[in-house]
Every structure is written in C-alpha cells, then in structure tokens.
N, C-alpha and C positions, 0 to 999 in steps of 0.2 A: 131801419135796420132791424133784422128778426132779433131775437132774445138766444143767447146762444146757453150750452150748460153752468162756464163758468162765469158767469151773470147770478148762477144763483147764490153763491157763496158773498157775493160783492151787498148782493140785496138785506140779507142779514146784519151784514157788516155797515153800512150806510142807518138802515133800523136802530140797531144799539145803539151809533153814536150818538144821532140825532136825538134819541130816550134821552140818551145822558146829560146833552148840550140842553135838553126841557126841564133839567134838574128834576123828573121824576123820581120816585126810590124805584129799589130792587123789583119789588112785587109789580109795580107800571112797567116795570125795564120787561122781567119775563112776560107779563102778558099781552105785551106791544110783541116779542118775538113769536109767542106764541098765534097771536094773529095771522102776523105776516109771514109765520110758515104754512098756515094755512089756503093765505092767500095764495103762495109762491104753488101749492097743489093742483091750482084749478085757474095758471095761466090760458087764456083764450089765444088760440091760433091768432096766430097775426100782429099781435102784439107786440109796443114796443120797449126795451130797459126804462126809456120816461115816462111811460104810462102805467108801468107796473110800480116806480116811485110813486110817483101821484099819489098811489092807493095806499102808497106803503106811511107817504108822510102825514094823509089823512089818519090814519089810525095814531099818530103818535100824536097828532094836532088834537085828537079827543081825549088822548089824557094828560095833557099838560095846558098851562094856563099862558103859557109863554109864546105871543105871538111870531116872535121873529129870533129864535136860539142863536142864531147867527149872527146879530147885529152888531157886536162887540167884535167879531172878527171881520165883518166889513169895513168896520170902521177902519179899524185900524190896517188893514189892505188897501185901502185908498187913500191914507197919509202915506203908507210906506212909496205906492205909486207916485203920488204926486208930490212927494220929495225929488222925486226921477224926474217930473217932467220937464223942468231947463235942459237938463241936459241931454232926454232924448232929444227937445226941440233941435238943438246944437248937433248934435249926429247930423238932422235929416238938413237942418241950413247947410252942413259942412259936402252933405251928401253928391256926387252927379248923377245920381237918379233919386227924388227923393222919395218918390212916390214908392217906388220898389221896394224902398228901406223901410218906407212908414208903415209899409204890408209888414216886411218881419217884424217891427220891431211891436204890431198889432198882435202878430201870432206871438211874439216872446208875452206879452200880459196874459196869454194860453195859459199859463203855469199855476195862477191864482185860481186853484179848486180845491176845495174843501170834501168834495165828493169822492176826491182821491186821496187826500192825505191831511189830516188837524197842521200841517206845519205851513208857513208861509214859506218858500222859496227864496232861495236870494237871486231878486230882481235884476239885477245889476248883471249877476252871472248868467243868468238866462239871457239876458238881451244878447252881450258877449258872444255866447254860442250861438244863437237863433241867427246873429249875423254874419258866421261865418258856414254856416252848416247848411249842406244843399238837400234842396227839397228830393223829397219821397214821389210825392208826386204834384209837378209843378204847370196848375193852370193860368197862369198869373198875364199869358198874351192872350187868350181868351176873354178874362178878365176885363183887362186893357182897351181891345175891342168893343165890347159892349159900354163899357163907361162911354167911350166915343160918342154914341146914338142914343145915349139914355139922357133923359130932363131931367132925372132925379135915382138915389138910391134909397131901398129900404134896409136899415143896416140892422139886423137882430143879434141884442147883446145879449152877453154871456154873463160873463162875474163882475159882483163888485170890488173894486181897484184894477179889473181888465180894463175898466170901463176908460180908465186916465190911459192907456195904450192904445184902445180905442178912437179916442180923442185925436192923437197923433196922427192918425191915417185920415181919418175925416177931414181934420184939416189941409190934408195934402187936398183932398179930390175937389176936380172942379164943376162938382155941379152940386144941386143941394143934397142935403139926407133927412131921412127920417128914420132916426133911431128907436126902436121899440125896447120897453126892456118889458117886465112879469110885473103883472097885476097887483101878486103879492107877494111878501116872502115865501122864500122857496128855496133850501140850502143857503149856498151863498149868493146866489144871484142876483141881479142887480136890479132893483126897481127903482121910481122914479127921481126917490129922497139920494139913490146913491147916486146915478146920472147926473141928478144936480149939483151933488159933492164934489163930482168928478170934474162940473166945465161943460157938461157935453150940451147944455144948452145954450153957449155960446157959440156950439159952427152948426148944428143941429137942428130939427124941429122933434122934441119929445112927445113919443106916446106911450103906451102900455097894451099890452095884448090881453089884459084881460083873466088872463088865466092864472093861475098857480102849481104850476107845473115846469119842470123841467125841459129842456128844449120850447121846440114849438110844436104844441099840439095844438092844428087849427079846429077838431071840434069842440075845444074847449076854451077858444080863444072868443073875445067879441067879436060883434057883429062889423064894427069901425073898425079892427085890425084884419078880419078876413076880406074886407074891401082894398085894406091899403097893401093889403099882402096877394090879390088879385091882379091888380095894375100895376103893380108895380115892374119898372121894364128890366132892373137891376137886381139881385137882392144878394150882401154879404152876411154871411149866416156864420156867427163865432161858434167856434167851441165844439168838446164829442157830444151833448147834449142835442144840439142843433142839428148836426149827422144825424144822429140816431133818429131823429121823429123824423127828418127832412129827407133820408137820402133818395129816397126815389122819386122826389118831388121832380119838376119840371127845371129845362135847363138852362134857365135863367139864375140859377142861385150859384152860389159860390161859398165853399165852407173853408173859413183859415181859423186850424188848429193845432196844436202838439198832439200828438197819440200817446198818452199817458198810460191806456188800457189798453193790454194783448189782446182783449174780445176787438178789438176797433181795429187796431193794427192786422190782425185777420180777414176782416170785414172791408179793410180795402188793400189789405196786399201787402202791408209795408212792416217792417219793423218799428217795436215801439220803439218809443223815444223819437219820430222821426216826425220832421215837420211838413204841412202840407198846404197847399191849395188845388181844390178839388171843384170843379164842376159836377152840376149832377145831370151827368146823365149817360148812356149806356157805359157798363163792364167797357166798351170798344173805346172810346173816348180816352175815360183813364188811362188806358195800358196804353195809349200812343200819347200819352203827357209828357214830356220832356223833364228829364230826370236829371239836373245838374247842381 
C-alpha cells in the first residue's frame, strides 16, 4: 500500500509515543522528532507506512536503552485475552458454522493495537460487534476453497493478546499451520515469548520472520521465513500492518482485519470501522466480493 498524506501526521504521532513509552527525557523526545521529520522529507517512491516505521522506530531504538517499551502492555493484552478464551471456545462449540465464527471472532482480536491507540479495548464488546456486523468486503468462500487443496497454512501474526483470537481460528482449521510472528520487538507485536503466552504452540508450529518491523517486509525478513512464505499454498495475514507491506503480493494470501485507519479504509474502499476479509489480488476481485 503506497504512503498517502495523512500518514504523515500518524508517523510523528506513533515517534513521540514510542520516545515516551523509552522513558527518554524532553531533549531525546525532540530530537527523535526532529529526526523523523527529517526522515519523513526524503520518503523514497514506493514506499511503504511499515517501512517508513522501521526507520522511525530505529531512531528511537538509538536513544533509549529499553529493548521492548511495550512489554508491560503486552503482557497484560494477553491476560485480558486469555481471560476470554473459555468462553470464545464456547461461542464457536455452540456455533453451526464454527469455522466462520472462528474468522470473526479472529478479526474481533483486530482491536488490540497500540499503533492506533495507548487504551486496550473492551474485548468482550468487540467480539459482540465483530459477530454481528457484515463484512465490508467479504472473501471468506475464496478462503474456504483454497484451505480445501492446501497441506498447510502460513498464518502471519499481528499483536500480542491478538495472538489468544488467533489461537481460536487455528484451532477450527483442518490442516496444519505455521504461525510466524517478528524477530523482535516492534510496537506491540507479537514475537515468540508472546505466541507462547498465548497457546499458540499448542495447534501450531512456531517461527519468526526475522525481521523487526511492522507488517511483513520480506526483504528484511530471513532467509527461512522467505522460503516458507514461498511455498506456502495458503497464507492468512492479520492486521493493517500486514495489508500495507503485503497488498499487492500474490493471490494466495488473505488479510482479516478491522480498518481502524481512514488512510486504509480508502485504500480498499470501505468505511472505517468496518470489517474485512480481503484476497489479494486485482482492484476487480475485490469490488465483486460479496458484501453482507
């Protein structure tokens, strides 16, 4: 997904908090902005919103000592999920389709991003909604289809405590997965210490991509994840993060998200707020997605 204008106000915004969340002082805080407005000058064509974080969160990574700013609010995103978990189990047992449900109630763990807002969500209320509320754009027989013919899926996680709604869908499918999550911290996202908070190496096989960056940037991913993100015949890709590096990738992937960001809700047409499963692949696909 290209970088649109109002991206660049988002990019400052994301800058500061992260200064703050490093417990640098005032004088680190401005001259981390002052950077990344310089940065923000001499975007390169083609470019994507996660690869201009990358740069953004390297510079705050050189002045603070604090590996993982985040860690305290992961944590505690993946008690509050996996407080949830009996009882979404209980939804998708009670469910007559449960696989269908285990999608929403995957896209409802959408909600837990830090990139958009310091507050945790109430979980509970998002599931609520995500299961009553029709898709924006809904690829979800597509989907369907291809699990059919596939040995296996590559599932690229989003956030930590997504990761326990995650879990729920994984469990419905009937073939194996391999869940990737991020090399290393990176906002809130969920590397391998949170996946295994989560459970997820209980229906799973765990790896890491290598990278530290948001979405999936494969040329900064390993050499082991660019393989397994090759063959792979399947791939569900969470989150706008994953959009944004992925959308023009090949159309084998599938992205379930909330559209939290109007730059994204533009980017595929839809109202924010609204939920999606999206295939990638042509503008023509999309707009004949069945919308209910």
């Amino acid at each position: 997904m290209k970088i649109y204008l109002d991206c660049y106000p988002c990019f400052l915004k994301q800058a500061l908090r992260a200064a703050r969340l490093s417990r640098v002082d005032e004088t680190q805080q401005n001259s981390i902005l002052q950077q990344t407005l310089s940065l923000l000058q001499n975007i390169p064509s083609g470019a994507t919103p996660p690869e201009i974080f990358y740069q953004i969160q390297h510079i705050v990574y050189q002045a603070a000592d604090i590996p993982d700013p985040y860690l305290k609010l992961k944590e505690l995103s993946t008690q509050q999920a996996l407080a949830l978990y009996p009882k979404l189990k209980a939804l998708v047992r009670q469910s007559e389709d449960p696989l269908a449900l285990a999608i929403r109630i995957s896209i409802a763990g959408n909600i837990i991003d830090f990139g958009m807002s310091d507050q945790i969500a109430d979980l509970w209320e998002t599931v609520e909604r995500v299961l009553q509320q029709p898709y924006a754009i809904d690829d979800t027989m597509a989907l369907f289809s291809q699990l059919k013919n596939a040995d296996h899926v590559l599932y690229l996680a989003d956030n930590a405590g997504e990761t326990v709604f995650d879990r729920i869908l994984i469990e419905e499918l009937a073939v194996p997965v391999v869940y990737a999550v991020k090399g290393s911290p990176v906002l809130n996202d969920a590397i391998l210490h949170d996946a295994l908070t989560a459970g997820l190496n209980r229906c799973s096989s765990l790896i890491d991509n290598g990278a530290q960056a948001l979405g999936t940037i494969i040329g900064l991913s390993s050499e082991a994840f660019r393989e397994e993100f090759k063959h792979a015949p399947v791939i569900i890709a969470k989150g706008q993060a994953n959009y944004e590096t992925l959308s023009d990738a090949r159309s084998n992937i599938f992205y379930l998200l909330q559209v939290k960001c109007p730059v994204i809700g533009l980017d595929l047409d839809v109202p924010q707020g609204s939920i999606v499963v999206r295939q990638s692949m042509s503008k023509t696909l999309v707009q004949s997605g069945t919308n209910n």
